[in-house]
C-alpha positions in Angstrom: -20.7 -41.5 5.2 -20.2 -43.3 1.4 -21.3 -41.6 -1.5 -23.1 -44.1 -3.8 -22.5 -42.6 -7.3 -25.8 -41.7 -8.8 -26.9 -39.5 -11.5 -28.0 -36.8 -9.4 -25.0 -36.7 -7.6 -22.6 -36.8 -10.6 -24.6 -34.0 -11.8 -24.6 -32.0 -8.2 -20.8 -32.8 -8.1 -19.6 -31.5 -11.2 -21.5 -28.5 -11.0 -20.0 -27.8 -7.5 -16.5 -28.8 -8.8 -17.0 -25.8 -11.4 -17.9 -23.7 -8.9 -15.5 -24.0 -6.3 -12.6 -24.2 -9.2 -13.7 -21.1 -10.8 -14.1 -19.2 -7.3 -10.6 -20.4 -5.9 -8.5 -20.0 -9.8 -10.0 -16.3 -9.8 -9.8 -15.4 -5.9 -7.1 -14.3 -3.8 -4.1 -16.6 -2.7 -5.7 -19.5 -4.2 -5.6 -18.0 -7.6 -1.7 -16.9 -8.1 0.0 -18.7 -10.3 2.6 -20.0 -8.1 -0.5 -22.5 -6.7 -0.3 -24.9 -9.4 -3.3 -26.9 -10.7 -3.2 -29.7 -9.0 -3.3 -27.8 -5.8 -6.2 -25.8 -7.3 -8.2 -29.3 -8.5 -6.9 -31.3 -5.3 -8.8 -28.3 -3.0 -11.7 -27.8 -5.3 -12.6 -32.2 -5.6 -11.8 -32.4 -1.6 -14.7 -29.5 -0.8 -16.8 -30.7 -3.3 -16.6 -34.1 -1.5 -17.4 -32.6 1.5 -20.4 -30.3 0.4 -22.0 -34.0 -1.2 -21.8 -36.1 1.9 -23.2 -33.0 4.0 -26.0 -32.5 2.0 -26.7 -35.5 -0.2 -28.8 -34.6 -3.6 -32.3 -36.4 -3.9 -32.9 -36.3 -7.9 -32.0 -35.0 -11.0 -33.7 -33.3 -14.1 -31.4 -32.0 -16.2 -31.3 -33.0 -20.1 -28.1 -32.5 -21.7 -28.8 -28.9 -22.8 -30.1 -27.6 -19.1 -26.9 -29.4 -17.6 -24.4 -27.4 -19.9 -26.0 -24.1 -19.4 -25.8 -24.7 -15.7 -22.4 -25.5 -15.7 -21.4 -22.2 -17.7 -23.8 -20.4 -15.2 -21.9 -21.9 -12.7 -18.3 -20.7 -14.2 -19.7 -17.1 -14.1 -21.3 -17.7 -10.4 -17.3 -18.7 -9.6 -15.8 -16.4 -11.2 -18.4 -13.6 -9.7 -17.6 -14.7 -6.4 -13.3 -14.5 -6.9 -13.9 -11.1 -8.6 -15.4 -9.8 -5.3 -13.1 -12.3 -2.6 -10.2 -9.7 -4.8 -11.4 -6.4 -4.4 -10.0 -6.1 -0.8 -6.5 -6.9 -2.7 -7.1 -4.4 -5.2 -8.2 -1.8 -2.8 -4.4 -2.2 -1.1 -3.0 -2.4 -4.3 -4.2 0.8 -5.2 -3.6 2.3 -2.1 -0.2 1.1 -2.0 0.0 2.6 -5.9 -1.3 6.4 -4.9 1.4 6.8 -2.5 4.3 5.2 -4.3 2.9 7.7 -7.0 2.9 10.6 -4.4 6.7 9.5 -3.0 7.7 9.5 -6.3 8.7 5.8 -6.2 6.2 4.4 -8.9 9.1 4.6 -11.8 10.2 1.1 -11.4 8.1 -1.5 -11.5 7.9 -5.1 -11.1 6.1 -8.1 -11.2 3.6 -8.4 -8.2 4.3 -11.9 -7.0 0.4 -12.3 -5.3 -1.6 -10.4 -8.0 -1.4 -11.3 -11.8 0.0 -7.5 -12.5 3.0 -5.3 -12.0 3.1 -2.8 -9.5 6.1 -0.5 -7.1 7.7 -1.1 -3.8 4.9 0.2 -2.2 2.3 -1.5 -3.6 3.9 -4.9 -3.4 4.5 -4.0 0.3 1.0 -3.4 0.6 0.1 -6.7 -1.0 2.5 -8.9 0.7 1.5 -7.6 4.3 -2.0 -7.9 3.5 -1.4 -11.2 2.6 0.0 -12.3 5.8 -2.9 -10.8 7.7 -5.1 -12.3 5.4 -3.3 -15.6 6.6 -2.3 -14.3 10.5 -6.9 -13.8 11.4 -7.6 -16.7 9.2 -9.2 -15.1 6.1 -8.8 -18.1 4.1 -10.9 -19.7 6.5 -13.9 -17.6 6.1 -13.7 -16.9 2.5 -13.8 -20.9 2.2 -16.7 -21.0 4.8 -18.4 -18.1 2.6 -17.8 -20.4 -0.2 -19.8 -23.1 1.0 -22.7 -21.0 2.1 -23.2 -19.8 -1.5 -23.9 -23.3 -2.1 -26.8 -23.2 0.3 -28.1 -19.7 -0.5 -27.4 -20.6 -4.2 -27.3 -23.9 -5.2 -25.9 -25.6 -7.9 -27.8 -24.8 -11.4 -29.8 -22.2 -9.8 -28.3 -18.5 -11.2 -30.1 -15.7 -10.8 -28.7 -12.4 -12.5 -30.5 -9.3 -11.8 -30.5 -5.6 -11.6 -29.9 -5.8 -7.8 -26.6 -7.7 -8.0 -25.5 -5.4 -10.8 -26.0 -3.0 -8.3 -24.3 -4.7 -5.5 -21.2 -5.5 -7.5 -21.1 -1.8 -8.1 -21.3 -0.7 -4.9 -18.5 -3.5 -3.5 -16.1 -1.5 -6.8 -17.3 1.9 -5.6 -15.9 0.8 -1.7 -12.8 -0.3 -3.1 -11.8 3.5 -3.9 -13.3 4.4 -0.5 -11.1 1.9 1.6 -7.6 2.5 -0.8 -8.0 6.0 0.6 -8.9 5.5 3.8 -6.2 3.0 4.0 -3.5 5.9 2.5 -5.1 9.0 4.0 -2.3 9.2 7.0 0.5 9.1 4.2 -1.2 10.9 2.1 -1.7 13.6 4.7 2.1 13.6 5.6 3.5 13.9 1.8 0.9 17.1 1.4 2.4 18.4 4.7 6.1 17.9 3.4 5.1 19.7 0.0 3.7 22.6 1.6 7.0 22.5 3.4 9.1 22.4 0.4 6.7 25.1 -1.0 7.5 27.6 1.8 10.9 26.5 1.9 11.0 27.7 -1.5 9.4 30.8 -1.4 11.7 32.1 1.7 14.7 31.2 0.1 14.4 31.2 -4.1 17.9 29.8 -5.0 17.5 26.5 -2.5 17.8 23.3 -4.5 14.3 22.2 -3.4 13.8 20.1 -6.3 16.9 18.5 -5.5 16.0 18.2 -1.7 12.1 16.8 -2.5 12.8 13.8 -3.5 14.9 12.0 -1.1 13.0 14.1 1.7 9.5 12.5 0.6 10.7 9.4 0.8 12.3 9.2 3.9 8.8 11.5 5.1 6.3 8.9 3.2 8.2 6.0 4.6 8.4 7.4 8.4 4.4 7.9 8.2 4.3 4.5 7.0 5.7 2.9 9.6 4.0 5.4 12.1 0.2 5.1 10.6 0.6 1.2 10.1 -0.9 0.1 13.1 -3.3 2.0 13.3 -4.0 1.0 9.8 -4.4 -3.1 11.1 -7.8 -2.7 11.5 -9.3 -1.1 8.8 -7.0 -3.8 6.7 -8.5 -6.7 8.9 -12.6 -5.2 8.3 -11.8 -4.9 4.4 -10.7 -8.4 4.1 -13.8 -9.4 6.4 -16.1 -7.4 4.7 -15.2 -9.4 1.0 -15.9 -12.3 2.8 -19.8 -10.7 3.7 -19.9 -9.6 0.4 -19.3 -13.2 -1.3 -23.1 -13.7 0.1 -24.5 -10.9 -0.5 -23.2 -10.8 -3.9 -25.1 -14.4 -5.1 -28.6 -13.3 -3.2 
């Protein structure tokens, strides 16, 4: 089908063009810095193409003034919709950050190469392997297909900001704590054990070097329950990725 340019549909197009930029420059993959911009713009004009030509607009009505303020509203709409696509990232960045803090190995840090922030081992191991699931059960697939059905249940120039998506978005942050724990709970539960270990260790012999002992023994402990509680840990990773891609709807209702 051929798009005959028209003013409606230069308006349509732009405004979707802001929209899908802002949403993939702020989301997850997308978003890193090592996609460069053309990438970025190349994605953004090609599914804006494709939202046109499968629903057509009929008219426009937009002065100058309307038509700016519904491109800033939709920059924020984007930018709403990366901030939640993230939080499943953030919630295995910070579980990945509670037990390197609890193993003891948060004291170097480095750059995160999928989040724009610096993080431990642990955290970036938990990024990076949530990053290939995101990629292994096609997550970039439906956060692209959730994408285009905010288009529908929000169209372009239509925002609407209200107490109950203030509420929403802070009940998606409050789940973010609740997943980073349920997804660190088995280490966590192993690294307490080894403490109370080291603790009785400790008290039945006063002059062992448990201090000298921890250290190395939580790692190797932390590291074992890693590899131990990981699996079991697939699907809770898999149902927080899915569940941002839900909550890209739910957030623009």
């Amino acid at each position: 089908m051929d798009l005959h340019l028209s003013g409606a549909i230069a308006e349509q197009g732009v405004l979707t063009f802001v929209r899908v930029l802002t949403a993939l420059a702020t989301g997850p993959v997308f978003g890193h810095r090592a996609v460069i911009a053309p990438v970025k713009i190349g994605l953004a004009m090609a599914l804006t193409y494709a939202t046109l030509v499968a629903n057509p607009p009929v008219a426009s009505s937009s002065d100058g003034l309307t038509f700016l303020i519904a491109v800033g509203a939709e920059v924020l709409i984007g930018a709403l919709i990366g901030f939640v696509s993230m939080l499943a990232f953030h919630a295995l960045e910070m579980a990945g950050g509670i037990i390197s803090m609890e193993m003891g190995l948060s004291f170097p840090v480095l750059i995160n190469p999928v989040l724009p922030s610096q993080g431990g081992l642990i955290e970036q191991f938990y990024v990076l392997l949530a990053t290939l699931i995101f990629f292994a059960i096609r997550g970039h697939h439906a956060l692209l297909v959730a994408l285009g059905r905010t288009l529908e249940v929000a169209p372009p120039g239509s925002l609407v900001m209200d107490a109950i998506t203030a509420e929403r978005l802070i009940r998606f942050s409050e789940a973010v704590f609740v997943s980073a724990l349920q997804i660190a709970l088995p280490v966590l539960a192993t690294l307490l054990l080894t403490d109370l270990a080291l603790a009785m260790i400790n008290r039945v012999i006063p002059r062992a070097p448990v201090f000298v002992l921890g250290m190395p023994l939580k790692v190797a402990a932390g590291l074992a329950a890693l590899i131990i509680a990981w699996p079991s840990m697939m699907p809770v990773v898999e149902q927080v990725i899915f569940q941002a891609a839900r909550n890209v709807l739910l957030a623009v209702r």
